[in-house]
C-alpha positions in Angstrom: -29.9 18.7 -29.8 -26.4 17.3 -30.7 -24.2 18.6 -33.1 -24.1 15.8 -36.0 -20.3 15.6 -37.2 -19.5 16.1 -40.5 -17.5 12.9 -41.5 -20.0 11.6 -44.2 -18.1 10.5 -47.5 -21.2 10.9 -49.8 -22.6 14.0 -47.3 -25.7 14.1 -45.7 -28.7 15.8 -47.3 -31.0 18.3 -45.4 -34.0 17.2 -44.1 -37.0 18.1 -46.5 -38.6 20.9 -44.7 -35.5 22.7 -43.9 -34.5 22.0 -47.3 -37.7 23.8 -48.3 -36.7 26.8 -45.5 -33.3 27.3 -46.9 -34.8 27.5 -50.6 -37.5 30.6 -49.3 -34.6 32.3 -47.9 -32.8 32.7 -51.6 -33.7 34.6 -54.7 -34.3 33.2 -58.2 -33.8 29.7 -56.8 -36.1 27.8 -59.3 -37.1 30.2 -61.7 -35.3 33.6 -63.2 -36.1 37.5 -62.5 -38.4 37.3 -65.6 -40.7 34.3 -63.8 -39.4 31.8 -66.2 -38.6 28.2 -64.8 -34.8 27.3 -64.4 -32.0 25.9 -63.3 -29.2 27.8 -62.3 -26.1 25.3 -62.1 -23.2 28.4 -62.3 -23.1 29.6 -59.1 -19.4 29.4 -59.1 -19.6 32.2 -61.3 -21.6 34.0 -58.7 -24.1 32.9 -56.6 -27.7 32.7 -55.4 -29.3 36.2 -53.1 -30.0 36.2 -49.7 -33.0 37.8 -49.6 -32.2 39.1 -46.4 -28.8 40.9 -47.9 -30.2 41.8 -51.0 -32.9 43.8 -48.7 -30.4 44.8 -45.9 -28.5 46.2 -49.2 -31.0 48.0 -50.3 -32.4 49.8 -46.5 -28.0 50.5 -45.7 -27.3 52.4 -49.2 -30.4 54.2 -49.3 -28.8 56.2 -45.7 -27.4 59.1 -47.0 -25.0 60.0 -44.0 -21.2 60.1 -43.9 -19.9 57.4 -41.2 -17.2 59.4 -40.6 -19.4 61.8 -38.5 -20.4 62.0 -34.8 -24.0 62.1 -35.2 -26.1 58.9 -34.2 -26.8 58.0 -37.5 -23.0 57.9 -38.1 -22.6 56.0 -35.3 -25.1 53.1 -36.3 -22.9 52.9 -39.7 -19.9 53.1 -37.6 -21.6 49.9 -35.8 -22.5 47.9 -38.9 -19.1 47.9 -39.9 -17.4 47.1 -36.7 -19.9 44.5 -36.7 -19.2 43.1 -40.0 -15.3 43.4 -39.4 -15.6 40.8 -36.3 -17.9 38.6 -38.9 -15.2 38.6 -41.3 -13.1 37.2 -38.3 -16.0 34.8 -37.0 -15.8 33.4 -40.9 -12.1 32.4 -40.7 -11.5 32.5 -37.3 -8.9 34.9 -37.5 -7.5 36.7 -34.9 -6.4 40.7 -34.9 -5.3 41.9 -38.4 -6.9 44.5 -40.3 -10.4 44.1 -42.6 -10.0 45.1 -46.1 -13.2 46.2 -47.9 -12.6 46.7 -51.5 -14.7 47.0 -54.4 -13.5 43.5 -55.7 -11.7 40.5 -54.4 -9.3 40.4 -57.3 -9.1 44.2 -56.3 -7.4 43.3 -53.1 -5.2 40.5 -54.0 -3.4 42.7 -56.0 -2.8 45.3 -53.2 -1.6 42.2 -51.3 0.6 40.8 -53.4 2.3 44.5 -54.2 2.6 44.6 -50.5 5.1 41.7 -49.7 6.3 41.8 -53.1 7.5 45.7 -53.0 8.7 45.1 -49.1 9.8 41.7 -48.5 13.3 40.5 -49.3 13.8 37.5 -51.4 14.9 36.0 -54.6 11.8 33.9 -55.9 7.5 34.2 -55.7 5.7 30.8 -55.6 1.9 30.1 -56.9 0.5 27.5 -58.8 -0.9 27.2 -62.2 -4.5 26.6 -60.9 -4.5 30.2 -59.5 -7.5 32.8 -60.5 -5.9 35.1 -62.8 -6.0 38.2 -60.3 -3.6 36.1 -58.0 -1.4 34.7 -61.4 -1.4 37.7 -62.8 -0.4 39.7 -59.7 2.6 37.3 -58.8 3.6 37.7 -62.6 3.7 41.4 -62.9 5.4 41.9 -59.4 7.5 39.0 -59.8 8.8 41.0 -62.8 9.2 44.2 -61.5 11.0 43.3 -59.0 13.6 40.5 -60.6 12.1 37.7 -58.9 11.6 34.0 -60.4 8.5 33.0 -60.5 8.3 29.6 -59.6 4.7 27.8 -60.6 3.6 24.3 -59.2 1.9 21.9 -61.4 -1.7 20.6 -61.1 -2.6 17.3 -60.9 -4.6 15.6 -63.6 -5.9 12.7 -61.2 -7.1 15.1 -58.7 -7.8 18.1 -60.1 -6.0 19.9 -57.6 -2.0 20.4 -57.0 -0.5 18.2 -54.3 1.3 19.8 -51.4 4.8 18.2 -52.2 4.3 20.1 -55.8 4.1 23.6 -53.9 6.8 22.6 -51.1 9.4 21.7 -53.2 9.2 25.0 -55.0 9.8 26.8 -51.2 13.4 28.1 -50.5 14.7 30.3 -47.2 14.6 33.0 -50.8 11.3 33.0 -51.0 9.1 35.7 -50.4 5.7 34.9 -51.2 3.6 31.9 -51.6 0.3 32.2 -53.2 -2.3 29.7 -53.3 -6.1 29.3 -54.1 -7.9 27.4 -51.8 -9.8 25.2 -54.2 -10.1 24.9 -58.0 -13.3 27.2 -59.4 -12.9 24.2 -62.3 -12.8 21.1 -60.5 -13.8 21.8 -57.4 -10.9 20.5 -55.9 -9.5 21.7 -52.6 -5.7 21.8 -51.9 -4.5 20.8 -48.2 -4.2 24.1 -46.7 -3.2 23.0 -43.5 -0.5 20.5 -44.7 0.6 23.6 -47.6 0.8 26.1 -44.5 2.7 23.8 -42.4 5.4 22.3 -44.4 6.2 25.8 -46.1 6.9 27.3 -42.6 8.9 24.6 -42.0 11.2 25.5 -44.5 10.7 29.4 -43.8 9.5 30.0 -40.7 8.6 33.8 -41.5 7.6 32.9 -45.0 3.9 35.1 -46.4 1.6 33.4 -47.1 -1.7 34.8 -49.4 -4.7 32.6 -50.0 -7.5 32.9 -52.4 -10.5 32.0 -51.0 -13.4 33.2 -53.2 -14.2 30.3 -54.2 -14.1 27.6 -51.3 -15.3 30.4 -48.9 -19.3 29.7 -49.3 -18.8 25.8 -49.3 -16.5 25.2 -46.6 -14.8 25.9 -43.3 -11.6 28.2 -43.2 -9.7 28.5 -40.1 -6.8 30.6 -39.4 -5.8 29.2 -36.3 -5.3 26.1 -38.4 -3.6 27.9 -41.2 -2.2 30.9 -39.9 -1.8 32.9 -43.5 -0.8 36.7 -44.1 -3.9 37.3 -46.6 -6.8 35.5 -47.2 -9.7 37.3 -49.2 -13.4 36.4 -50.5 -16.1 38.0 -52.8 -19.7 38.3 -51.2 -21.2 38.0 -54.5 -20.2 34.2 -54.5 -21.2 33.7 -51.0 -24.9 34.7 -51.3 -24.5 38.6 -50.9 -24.1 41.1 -53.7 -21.9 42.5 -56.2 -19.5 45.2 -56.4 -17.8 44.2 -53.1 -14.6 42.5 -51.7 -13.7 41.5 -48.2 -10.3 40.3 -46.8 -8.2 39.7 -44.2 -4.3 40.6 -43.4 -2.7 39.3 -40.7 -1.1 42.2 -38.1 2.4 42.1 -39.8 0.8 42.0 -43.2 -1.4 45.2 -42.8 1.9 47.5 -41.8 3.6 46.9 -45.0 4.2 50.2 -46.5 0.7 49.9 -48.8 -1.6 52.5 -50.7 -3.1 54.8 -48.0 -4.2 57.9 -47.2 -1.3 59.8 -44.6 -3.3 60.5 -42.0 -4.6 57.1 -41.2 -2.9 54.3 -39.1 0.0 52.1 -40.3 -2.7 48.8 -40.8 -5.9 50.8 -42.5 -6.1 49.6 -45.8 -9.1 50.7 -46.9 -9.4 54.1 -49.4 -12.2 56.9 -49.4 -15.0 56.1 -47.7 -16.4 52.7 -47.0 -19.9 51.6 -48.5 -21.4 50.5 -45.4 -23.8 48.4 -47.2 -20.9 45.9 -47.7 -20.5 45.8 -44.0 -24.3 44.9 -43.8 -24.6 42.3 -46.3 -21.6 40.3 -44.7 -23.6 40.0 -41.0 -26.4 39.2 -43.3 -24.3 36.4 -44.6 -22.9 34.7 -41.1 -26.5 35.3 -39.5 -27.8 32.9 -42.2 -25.0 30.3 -41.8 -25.7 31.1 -38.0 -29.0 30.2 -38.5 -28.7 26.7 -40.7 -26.1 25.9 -38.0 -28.7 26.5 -35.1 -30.5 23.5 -36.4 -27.5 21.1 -36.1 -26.0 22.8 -33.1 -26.8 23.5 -29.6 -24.1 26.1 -29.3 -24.4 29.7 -28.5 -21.4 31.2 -29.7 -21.3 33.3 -32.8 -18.3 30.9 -34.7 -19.4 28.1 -33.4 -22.7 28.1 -35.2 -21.3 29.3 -38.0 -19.0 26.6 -38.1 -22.0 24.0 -37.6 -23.6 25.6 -40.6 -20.7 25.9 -43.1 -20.0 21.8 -42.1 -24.0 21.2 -43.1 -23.7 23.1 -46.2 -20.9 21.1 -46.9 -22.3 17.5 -46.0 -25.7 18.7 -48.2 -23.6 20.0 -51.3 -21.3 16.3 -51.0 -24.6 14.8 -51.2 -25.5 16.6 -53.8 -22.1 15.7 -55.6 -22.9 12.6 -55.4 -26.2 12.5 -56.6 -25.1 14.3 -59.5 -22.1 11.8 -60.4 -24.0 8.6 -59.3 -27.5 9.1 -59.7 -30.3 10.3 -57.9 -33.9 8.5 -58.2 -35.0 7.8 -61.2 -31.8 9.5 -63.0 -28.8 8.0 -63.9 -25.7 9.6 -62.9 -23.1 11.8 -64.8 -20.4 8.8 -64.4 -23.2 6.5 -66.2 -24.5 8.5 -69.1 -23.8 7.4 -72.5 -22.0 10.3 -74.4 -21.1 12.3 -71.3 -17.3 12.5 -69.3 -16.6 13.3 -66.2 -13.4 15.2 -66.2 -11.0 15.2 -63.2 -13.1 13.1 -61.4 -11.5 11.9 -58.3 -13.4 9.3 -56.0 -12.9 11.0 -52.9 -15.6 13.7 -52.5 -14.4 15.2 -49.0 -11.9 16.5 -51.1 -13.7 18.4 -53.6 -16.4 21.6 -53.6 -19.5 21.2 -55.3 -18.2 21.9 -59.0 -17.7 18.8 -61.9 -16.2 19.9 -65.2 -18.0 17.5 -67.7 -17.7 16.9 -71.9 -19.6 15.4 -74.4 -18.7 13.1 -77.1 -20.5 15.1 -80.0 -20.8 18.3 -78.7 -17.7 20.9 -77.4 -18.4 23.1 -74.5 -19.7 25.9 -76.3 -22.6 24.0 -78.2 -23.5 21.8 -74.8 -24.1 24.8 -72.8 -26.5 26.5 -75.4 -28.4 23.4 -75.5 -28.5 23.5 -71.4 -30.2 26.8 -72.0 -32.5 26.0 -74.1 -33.8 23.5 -71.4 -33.7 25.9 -69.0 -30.7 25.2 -67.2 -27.7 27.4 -67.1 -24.2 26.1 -66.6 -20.6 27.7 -68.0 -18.5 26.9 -70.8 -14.7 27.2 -69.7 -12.8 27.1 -72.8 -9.3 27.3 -73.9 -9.6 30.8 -75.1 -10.8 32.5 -72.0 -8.0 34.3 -70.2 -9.6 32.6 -66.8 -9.7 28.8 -68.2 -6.9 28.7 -70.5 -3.9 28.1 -68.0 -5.6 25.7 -66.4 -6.8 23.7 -68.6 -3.7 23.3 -70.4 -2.1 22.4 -67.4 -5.3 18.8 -67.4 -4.9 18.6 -71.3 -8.3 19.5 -71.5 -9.4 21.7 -74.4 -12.6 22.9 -72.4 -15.1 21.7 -70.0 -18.9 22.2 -68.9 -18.6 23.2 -65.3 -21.4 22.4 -63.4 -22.3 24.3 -59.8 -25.0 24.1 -57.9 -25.7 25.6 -54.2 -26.4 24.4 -51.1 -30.3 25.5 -51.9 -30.4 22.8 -54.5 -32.4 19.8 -53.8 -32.3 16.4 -54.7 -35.1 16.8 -57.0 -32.9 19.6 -58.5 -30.2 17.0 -59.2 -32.2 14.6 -60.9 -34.2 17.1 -63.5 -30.5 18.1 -64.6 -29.4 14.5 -64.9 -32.6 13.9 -66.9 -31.8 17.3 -69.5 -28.0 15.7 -69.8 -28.8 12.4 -70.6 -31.6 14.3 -73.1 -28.6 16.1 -75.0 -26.6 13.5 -74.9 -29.1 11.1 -76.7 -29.9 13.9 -78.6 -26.2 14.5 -80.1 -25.6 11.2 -80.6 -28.8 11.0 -82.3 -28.0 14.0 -85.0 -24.6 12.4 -85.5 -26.0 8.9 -86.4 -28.2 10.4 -88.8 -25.3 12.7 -90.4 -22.9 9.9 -90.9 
C-alpha cells in the first residue's frame, strides 16, 4: 500500500466503507443522547466521542489507586501516563520538554504566558486580535502587570486569518513573547506557522514563542521540528476525547521558568496535585485512532508516522467536505449559490483553511438562523458581537455576527448535502415571511 499525498486542493473523500468505519467508531454521530436524529455541525465548540476514549475514560477513573505508589497497580497508572506524555510528543513531533496536564487548555496558557512574562526581559508582548480570549486575555493582564506594550496584529478580512508580515512587523530585539493561535475557531483560517516562527527568530533569535492549538489540533498536522515554539497546548475535548482536561507542551527552557510548583519536585514539572490518569488514557486513545485511519493510507510502522498519515487524511476528507459544503454536493446547491445566504471570509484557497465557514442570512441575524437550524435538527453556533469570545474578532472583519458551521471528519457527503438542503429551506423560508410582511 502507498501512502497517497495530501496535495488535493478540494481534498479527497474517504472511501464509503471506511467512511462507514470511522462513523461506528464515534458517539452521537447522526442522532443525539436522547435517540433523536441530528446534525451536529459545532464541533468546533467541542467535538464528537471516541467511543474508545469515552470507554477507556470510564475503566482508568473507576481505579481507585494513587499513581504515586509502588504497587503494580500504581505502576500501570505510572505507565499510562508515560505513555500518553510520548503521544503528546508523537502528535507534534516535539522533542524533550515537559507534558503539562491541566484541567483546561485555557488553564495552561495562562500559566505559560505568566511564565515568560514574569521571567523574561523585554519591553513589548505580541498576539494578534484573532486570539482565544484565554491567550488575549493572558497577554493583556501580564502585559500590564509588568509595563509592557502590548502590541496586537490585525486580521485580514480577505482571508480570514492575519498574514505573517502583520505579526513580523510588530517583532523587536524587546520583545518577549509572541503569541499566536494556530487557526481561526471563526473562519477556519490557518496562519503560516512555519513562515510566523521563522521570520520572528530572525529578528530575535531567542525570542518565546506560545501557540494555541486547540483548535487546528484535530484537523491538521503540527510539527515542532518545523516550528520549534516554547508552548504549544490543545483541549482533548475538541479532538474526540473528553472534557475537563488540557494537555500541552513546553519546550526544555520553557518548563524551568520559575512557575507554580510544588518545592519538592523538579525545576520542569509543571503539573500540580495529582494527575487524573484518565487524561493520560484518553490521549493514547486519541493517536491509536489517528494511528489506525492512517494505517489505511500508510504502509508505515512507526507510531508518528501513521499518525501523520491519518491527520493528512482527516484533513484531505474535511477539504472535501469544505467544498461540498461551499460548492455543492449532489443534488444540493452549495453555500456560495444559495439565494439569501453569505459566505463570510470566504477565501478560494481551501488548503489554507480548517473545516469551519462563518455564514449570514439576508432576513435573519445569527441568533434567529441558528434556532431555525434546530428546529430542523441541525445544530450549529451563533458567534455574536456580544459574546466575550466573538466580539474582538469580529470587529476586527466588520462583521456584526456570523453562523459558524463545523463539521468533523466523521461527516459524510450525504451529511453535507441534508444541511445544504435545511439552509436553502430557511433561507426560502425567510425570504418568504419577509415578502409577505412587506
Amino acid at each position: 500500500m502507498s501512502e497517497q499525498q495530501p496535495n488535493h486542493a478540494n481534498g479527497l473523500a474517504f472511501p464509503d466503507a471506511l467512511m462507514r468505519e470511522v462513523k461506528q467508531r464515534f458517539l452521537h454521530v447522526d442522532h443525539d443522547h436522547h435517540g433523536r436524529e441530528r446534525l451536529y455541525f459545532d464541533n468546533a465548540g467541542g467535538s464528537f466521542r471516541l467511543k474508545a476514549a469515552v470507554e477507556r475514560f470510564a475503566q482508568v477513573d473507576a481505579i481507585p489507586d494513587n499513581a504515586e505508589r509502588i504497587h503494580a497497580t500504581a505502576v500501570e497508572l505510572q505507565e499510562i501516563q508515560a505513555r500518553a506524555a510520548a503521544d503528546v510528543r508523537t502528535i507534534l513531533n516535539a522533542r524533550g520538554g515537559s507534558v503539562y496536564a491541566s484541567l483546561t487548555a485555557s488553564g495552561a496558557m495562562f500559566d505559560m504566558v505568566r511564565a515568560v512574562a514574569e521571567n523574561v526581559p523585554g519591553t513589548n508582548m505580541v498576539t494578534t486580535v484573532l486570539e482565544h480570549p484565554s491567550s488575549f486575555d493572558a497577554m493583556s493582564l501580564y502585559a500590564g502587570k509588568s509595563g509592557r506594550e502590548l502590541r496586537v496584529a490585525k486580521s485580514n478580512p480577505e482571508t480570514g486569518g492575519v498574514d505573517a508580515d502583520e505579526i513580523v512587523r510588530l517583532v523587536d530585539e524587546n520583545t518577549c513573547l509572541l503569541n499566536v493561535i494556530y487557526a481561526s475557531n471563526i473562519s477556519g483560517a490557518k496562519l503560516d506557522m512555519e513562515q510566523i516562527v521563522r521570520r520572528a527568530r530572525e529578528i530575535k533569535p531567542d525570542l518565546y514563542i506560545v501557540v494555541d492549538a486547540v483548535q487546528h489540533a484535530p484537523h491538521g498536522l503540527i510539527d515542532l521540528q518545523k516550528t520549534p515554539v516554547d508552548g504549544i497546548n490543545m483541549a482533548p475535548y475538541k479532538f474526540f476525547g473528553c472534557r475537563g482536561s488540557g494537555l500541552s507542551w513546553v519546550s526544555d527552557r520553557a518548563a524551568l521558568l520559575p512557575h507554580h510548583k510544588l518545592a519538592g519536585k523538579k525545576p520542569d514539572f509543571w503539573d500540580l496535585g495529582s494527575s487524573a490518569p484518565w487524561q493520560f488514557a484518553v490521549l493514547t486513545e486519541i493517536v491509536d485512532y489517528v494511528c489506525w485511519l492512517g494505517g489505511h493510507f500508510s504502509d508505515a510502522t512507526g507510531r508518528r508516522a501513521l499518525f501523520e498519515a491519518g491527520i493528512a487524511h482527516i484533513e484531505l476528507h474535511e477539504r472535501a467536505l469544505l467544498a461540498a459544503l461551499l460548492d455543492g454536493s449532489g443534488k444540493a446547491r452549495g453555500l456560495r449559490r444559495i439565494e439569501g445566504v453569505r459566505v463570510f471570509l470566504d477565501h478560494p484557497d481551501l488548503t489554507k483553511r480548517d473545516l469551519i465557514i462563518g455564514i449570514g442570512f439576508e432576513r435573519l441575524d445569527c441568533t434567529q438562523a441558528v434556532v431555525e437550524y434546530g428546529k430542523r435538527g441541525v445544530t450549529v453556533y451563533e458567534r455574536a458581537a456580544s459574546s466575550i469570545y466573538s466580539k474582538r474578532m469580529l470587529d476586527s472583519f466588520g462583521l456584526e455576527g456570523t453562523v459558524r458551521v463545523s463539521p468533523l471528519h466523521c461527516h459524510s457527503a450525504a451529511d453535507v448535502e441534508k444541511f445544504l438542503q435545511v439552509t436553502r429551506e430557511i433561507a426560502a423560508s425567510a425570504n418568504g415571511s419577509r415578502k409577505e410582511a412587506g
